[in-house]
C-alpha positions as CSV (number, residue, x, y, z in Angstrom):
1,X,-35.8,23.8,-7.5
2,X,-34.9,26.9,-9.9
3,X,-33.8,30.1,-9.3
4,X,-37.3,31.8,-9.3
5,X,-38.6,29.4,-6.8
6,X,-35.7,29.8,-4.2
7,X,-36.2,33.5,-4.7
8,X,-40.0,33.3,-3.8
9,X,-39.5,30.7,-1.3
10,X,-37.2,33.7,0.2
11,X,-39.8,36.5,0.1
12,X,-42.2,35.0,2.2
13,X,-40.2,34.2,5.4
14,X,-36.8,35.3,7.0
15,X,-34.8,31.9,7.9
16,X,-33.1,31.8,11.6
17,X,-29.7,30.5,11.3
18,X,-28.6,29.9,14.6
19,X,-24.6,28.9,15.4
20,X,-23.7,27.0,18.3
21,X,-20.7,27.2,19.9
22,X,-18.9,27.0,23.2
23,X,-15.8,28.0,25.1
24,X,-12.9,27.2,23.2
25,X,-14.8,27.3,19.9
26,X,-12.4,27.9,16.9
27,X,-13.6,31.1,15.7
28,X,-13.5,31.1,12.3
29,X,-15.9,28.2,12.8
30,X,-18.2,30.9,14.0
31,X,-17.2,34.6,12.2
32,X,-16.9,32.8,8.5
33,X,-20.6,31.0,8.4
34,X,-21.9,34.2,10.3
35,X,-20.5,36.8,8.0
36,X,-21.3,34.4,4.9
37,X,-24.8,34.4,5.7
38,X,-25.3,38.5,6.7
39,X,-23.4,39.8,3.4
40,X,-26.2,37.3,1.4
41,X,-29.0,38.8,3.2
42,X,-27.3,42.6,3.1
43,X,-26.5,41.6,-0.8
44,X,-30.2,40.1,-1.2
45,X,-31.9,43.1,0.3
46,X,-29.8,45.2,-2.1
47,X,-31.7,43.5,-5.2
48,X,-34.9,43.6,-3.3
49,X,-35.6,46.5,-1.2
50,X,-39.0,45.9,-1.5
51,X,-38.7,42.2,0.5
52,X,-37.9,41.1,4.2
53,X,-34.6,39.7,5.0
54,X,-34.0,36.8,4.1
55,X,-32.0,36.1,7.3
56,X,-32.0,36.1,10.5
57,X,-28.4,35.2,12.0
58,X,-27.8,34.4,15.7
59,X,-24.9,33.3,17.7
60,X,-26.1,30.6,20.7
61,X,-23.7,29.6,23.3
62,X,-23.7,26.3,25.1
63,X,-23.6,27.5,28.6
64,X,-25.4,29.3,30.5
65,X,-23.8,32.6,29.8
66,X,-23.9,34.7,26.8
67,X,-19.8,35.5,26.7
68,X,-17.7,33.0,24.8
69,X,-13.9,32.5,25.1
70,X,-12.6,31.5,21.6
71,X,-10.0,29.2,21.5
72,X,-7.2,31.9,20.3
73,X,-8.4,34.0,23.1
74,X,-10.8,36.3,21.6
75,X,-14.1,36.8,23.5
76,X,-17.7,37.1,21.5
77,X,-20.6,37.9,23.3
78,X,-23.7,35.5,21.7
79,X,-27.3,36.7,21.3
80,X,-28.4,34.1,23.1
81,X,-27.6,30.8,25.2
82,X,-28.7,28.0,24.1
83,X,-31.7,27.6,26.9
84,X,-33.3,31.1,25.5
85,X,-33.2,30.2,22.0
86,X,-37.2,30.3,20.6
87,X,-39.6,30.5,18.0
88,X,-38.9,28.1,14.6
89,X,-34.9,27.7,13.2
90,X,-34.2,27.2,10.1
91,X,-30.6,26.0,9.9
92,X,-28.6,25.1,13.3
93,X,-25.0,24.6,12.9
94,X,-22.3,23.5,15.3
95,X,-18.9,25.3,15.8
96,X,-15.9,22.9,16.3
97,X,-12.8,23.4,18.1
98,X,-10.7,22.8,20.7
99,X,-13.9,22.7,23.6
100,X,-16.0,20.4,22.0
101,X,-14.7,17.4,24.1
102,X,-16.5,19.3,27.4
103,X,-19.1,20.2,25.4
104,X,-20.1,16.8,24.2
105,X,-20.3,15.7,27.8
106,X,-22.8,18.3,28.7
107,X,-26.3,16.3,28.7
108,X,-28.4,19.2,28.8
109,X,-26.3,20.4,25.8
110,X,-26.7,16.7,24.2
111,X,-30.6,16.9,24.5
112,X,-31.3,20.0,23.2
113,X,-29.8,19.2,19.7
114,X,-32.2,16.4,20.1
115,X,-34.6,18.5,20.5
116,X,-33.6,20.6,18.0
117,X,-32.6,18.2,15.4
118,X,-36.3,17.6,14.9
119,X,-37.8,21.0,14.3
120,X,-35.0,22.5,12.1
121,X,-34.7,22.1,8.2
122,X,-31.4,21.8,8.2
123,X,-28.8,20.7,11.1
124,X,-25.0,20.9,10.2
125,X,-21.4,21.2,11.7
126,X,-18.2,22.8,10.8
127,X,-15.0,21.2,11.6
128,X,-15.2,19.0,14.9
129,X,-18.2,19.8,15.6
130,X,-19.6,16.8,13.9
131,X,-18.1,15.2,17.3
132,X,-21.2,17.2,19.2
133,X,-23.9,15.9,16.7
134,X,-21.7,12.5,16.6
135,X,-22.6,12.7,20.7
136,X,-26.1,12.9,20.2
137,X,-26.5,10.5,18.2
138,X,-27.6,12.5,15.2
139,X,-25.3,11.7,12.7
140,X,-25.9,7.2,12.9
141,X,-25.9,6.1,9.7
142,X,-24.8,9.1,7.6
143,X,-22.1,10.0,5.4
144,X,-20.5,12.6,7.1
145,X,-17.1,15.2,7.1
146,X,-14.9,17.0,9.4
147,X,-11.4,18.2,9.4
148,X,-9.0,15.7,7.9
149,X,-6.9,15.8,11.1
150,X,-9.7,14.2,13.4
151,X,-11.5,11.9,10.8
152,X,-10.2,8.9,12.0
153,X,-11.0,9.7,15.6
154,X,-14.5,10.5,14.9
155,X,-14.7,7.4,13.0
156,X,-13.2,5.4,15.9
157,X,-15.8,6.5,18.2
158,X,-19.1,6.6,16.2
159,X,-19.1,3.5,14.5
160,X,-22.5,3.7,13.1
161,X,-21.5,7.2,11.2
162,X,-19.6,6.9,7.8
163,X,-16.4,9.4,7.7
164,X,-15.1,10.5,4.6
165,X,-12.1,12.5,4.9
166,X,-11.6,13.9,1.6
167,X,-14.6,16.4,0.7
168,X,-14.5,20.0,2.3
169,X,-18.5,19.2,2.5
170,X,-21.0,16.5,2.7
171,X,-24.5,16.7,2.3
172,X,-27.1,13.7,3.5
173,X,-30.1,14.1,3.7
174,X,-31.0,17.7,5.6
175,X,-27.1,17.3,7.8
176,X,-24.5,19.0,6.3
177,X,-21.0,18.6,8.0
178,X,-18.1,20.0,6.8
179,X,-14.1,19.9,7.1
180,X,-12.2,22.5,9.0
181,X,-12.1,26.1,9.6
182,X,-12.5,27.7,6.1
183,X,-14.4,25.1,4.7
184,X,-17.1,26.6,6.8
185,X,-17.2,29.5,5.0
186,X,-17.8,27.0,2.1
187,X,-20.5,25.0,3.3
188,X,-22.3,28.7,4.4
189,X,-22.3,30.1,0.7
190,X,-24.0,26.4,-0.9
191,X,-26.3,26.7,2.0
192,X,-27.2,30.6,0.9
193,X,-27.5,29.5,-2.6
194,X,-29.7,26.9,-2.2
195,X,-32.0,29.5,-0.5
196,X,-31.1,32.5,-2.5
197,X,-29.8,31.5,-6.1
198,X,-26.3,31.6,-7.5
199,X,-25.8,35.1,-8.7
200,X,-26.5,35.8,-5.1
201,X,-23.9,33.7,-3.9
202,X,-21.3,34.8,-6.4
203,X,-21.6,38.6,-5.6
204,X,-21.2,37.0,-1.9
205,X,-18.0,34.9,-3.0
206,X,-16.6,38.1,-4.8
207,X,-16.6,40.6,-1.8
208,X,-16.1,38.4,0.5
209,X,-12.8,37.2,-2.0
210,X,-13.5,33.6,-1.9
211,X,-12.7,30.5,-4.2
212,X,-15.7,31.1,-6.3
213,X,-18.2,27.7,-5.4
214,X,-15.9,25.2,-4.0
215,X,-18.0,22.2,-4.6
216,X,-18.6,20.0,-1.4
217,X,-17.3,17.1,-3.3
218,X,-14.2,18.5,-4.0
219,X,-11.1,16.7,-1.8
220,X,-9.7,19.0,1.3
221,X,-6.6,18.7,-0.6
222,X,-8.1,19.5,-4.5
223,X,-5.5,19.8,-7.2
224,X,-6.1,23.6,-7.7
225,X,-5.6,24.3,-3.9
226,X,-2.8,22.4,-3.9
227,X,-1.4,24.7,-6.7
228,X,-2.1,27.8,-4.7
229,X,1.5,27.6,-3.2
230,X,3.3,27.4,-6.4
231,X,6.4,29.2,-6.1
232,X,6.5,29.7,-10.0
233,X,4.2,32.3,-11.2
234,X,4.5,31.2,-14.4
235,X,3.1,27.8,-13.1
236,X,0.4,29.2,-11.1
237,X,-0.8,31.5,-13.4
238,X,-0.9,28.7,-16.0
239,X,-2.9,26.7,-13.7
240,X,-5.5,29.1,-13.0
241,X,-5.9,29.6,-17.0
242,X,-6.1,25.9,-17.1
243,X,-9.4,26.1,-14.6
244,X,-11.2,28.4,-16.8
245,X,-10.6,26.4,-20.4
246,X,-11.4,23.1,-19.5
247,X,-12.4,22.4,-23.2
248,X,-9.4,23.6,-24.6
249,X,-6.6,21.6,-25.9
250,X,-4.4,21.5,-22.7
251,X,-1.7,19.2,-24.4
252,X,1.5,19.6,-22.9
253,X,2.5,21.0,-26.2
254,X,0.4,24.0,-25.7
255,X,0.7,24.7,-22.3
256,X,4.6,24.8,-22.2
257,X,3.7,27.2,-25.4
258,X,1.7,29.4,-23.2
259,X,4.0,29.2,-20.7
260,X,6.4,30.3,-22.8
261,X,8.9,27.7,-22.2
262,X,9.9,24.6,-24.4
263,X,8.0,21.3,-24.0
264,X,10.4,19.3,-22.3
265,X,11.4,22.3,-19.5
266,X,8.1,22.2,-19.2
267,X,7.3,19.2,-18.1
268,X,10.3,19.7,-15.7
269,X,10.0,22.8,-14.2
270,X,6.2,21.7,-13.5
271,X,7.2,18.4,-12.2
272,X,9.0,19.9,-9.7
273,X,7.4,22.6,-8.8
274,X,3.7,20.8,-8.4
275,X,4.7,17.1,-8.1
276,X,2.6,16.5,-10.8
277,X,2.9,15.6,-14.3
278,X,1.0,18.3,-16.9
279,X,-1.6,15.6,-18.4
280,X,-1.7,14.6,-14.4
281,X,-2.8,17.9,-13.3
282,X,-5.1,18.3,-16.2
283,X,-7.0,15.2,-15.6
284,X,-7.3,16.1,-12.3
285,X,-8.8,19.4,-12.4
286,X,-11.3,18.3,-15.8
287,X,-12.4,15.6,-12.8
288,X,-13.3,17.6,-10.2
289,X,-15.1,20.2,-12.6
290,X,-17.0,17.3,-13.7
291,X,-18.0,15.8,-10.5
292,X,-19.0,19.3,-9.1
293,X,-21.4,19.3,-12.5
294,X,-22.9,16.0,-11.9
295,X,-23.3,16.8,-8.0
296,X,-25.1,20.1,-8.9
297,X,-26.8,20.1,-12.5
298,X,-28.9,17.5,-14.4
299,X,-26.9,17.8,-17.5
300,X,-26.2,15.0,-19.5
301,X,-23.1,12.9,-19.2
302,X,-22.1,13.9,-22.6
303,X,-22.3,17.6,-21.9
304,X,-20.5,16.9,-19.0
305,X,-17.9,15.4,-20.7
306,X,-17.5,18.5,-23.4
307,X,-17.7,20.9,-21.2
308,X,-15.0,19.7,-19.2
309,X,-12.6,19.0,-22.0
310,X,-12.6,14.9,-22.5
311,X,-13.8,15.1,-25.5
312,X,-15.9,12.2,-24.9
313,X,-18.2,10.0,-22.6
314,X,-15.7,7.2,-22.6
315,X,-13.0,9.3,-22.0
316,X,-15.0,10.9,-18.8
317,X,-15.8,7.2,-17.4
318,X,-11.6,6.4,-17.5
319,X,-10.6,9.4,-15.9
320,X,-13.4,9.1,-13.4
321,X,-12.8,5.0,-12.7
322,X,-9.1,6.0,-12.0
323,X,-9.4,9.3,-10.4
324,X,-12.3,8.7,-7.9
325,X,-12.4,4.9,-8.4
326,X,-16.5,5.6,-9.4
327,X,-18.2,5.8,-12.6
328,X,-19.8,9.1,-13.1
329,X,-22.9,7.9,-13.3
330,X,-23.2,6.2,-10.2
331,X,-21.2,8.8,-8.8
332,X,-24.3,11.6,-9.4
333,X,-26.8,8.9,-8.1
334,X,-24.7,9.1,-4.5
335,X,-23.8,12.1,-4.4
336,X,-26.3,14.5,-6.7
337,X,-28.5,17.4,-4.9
338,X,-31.0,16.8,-7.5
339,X,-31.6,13.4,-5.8
């Protein structure tokens, strides 16, 4: 689908997006998505004055009153409960946190999603959430995410769902599930660009000061987050210029150059400060540009491997088989939204 077509597709309907979530929600599970998905409308309708909203965003709570206690204490008051929710959703997505053991056992809770799961074009869950749609049953036999500290208990009790701890976001099929907290935020923008387009989503990213497209792929512990806590700025700045010239020659030679340090300090200084080696680091983060190309464009392998500094196709398929233990082809087949 191109850019025109999501645009159109946009013009001729506002999309619910309705968030679930119930006493002791975390609530950056529920103010990141929500606030995500009003700047891209409020951004949208600044393009297009002429058009209707592209959203409409409400908060749901899973009881039978409107007020929910978040789990650091902070009371939000939702739009609706869950009972009075009508007319067609769009998107429904599950809050996690540290109520979603009660709320898993609440049957009436359980069978609306049910209910639900059917009717809406897209179901998701941030965080532990996935442990509510786990409940109903709605995630069997999907490849699925949630925050790296409960990803073996989720997998312990739903057998028939697939866990992978390592991406902030999975899609499969129309249920997206996504890693903790923040990642939330994440899974909110790829949602609004798929309905909205990317320069959309990037003015969103900007203002809101986000990690400009995280790509769900992309392991809750990626080698440039990692870096974030560098307490060399020399390092970290270098890192960050290593991001945007993939295609460059990022020898160790000429990155202790533009670090302005000697090769073999260096290699040192970087050692310790990231505990990774330079090429180490570099293969890493030409990997993870090049799996977030093949999960999101149809660009040839040997684009891909230009573009993202291996020079060549062979070169891509080594650091992939070693990195991600998949070759990149049949790593887009799995895992490509073209598919």
């Amino acid at each position: 689908m191109n850019k025109r077509t999501r645009t159109l597709q946009c013009e001729r309907a506002t999309k619910t997006i309705v968030l679930l979530a119930f006493p002791g929600s975390q609530v950056l599970d529920i103010t990141g998505p929500y606030q995500v998905f009003v700047r891209a409308a409020e951004i949208f309708l600044r393009a297009h004055p002429q058009h209707e909203p592209p959203y409409k965003v409400l908060l749901a709570s899973t009881t039978r009153k409107k007020n929910i206690i978040t789990n650091c204490g902070l009371s939000l008051t939702a739009a609706k409960t869950f009972r009075s929710v009508r007319g067609p959703v769009h998107t429904l997505l599950v809050a996690g946190g540290s109520g979603v053991e009660k709320a898993s056992l609440a049957k009436d809770v359980i069978a609306w999603l049910r209910k639900m799961s059917a009717r809406v074009e897209r179901l998701g869950s941030i965080c532990t959430g996935a442990f509510l749609l786990a409940a109903a049953g709605l995630l069997d036999g999907k490849r699925v995410a949630t925050h790296w500290k409960w990803a073996d208990e989720l997998a312990r009790r739903y057998q028939k769902t697939t866990v992978d701890p390592e991406p902030i976001f999975i899609r499969d099929g129309n249920i997206y599930t996504s890693a903790g907290v923040l990642a939330g935020m994440d899974l909110a923008l790829a949602l609004a660009e798929e309905d909205l387009g990317l320069p959309i989503t990037l003015e969103v990213a900007r203002e809101l000061v986000m990690y400009l497209r995280r790509a769900g792929g992309q392991s809750q512990f990626s080698t440039a987050l990692a870096l974030q806590s560098s307490d060399c700025k020399r390092i970290e700045d270098l890192r960050w210029w290593a991001v945007d010239h993939l295609a460059e020659d990022l020898r160790v030679e000429n990155l202790a150059a533009k670090a302005g340090m000697s090769p073999r300090n260096f290699a040192r200084v970087f050692f310790k400060d990231t505990g990774l080696t330079p090429a180490r680091f570099v293969e890493k983060i030409r990997v993870e540009a090049a799996r977030r190309r093949l999960e999101e464009s149809g660009d040839l392998l040997d684009k891909v491997a230009g573009d993202c500094g291996f020079g060549s196709l062979q070169a891509l398929r080594r650091a992939f088989t070693r990195v991600l233990r998949v070759a990149p082809s049949d790593y887009r087949k799995r895992f490509s939204d073209l598919n």
